[in-house]
C-alpha positions, 0 to 999 in steps of 0.5 A: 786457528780462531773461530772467527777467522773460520768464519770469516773464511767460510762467508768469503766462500759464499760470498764468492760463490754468490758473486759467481753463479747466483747461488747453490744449486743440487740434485735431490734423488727421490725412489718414486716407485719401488715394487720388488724387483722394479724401481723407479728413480727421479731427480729433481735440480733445485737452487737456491739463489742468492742476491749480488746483495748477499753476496757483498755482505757476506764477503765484506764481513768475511773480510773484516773477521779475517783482517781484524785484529782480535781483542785484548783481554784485560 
């Protein structure tokens, strides 16, 4: 498979997940205190949103790698 049908797969993707939930979201795990046999854990949710607007760009131009023939080499 080319590269650039890769690509064009993976901004499909995103553009998918932008258009369904708004965004990424994650949890970073962080060790607050750790002194001996006593640890102290937190999590913190973050997010990452991302526009409608990303979103249509991403998966117009995942569609256009995708179904685009490729260019011939002279």
């Amino acid at each position: 498979m080319e590269a650039r049908r890769i690509i064009g797969i993976l901004l499909i993707v995103i553009g998918l997940v932008a258009f369904a939930t708004g965004g990424f979201s994650f949890t970073r795990k962080k060790t607050v205190v750790d002194a001996g046999p006593l640890e102290i854990k937190t999590e913190k949710h973050e997010r990452i949103p991302l526009p409608p607007v990303v979103g249509g760009i991403c998966l117009v131009a995942g569609i256009l790698l995708v179904t685009l023939p490729a260019r011939q080499r002279t």
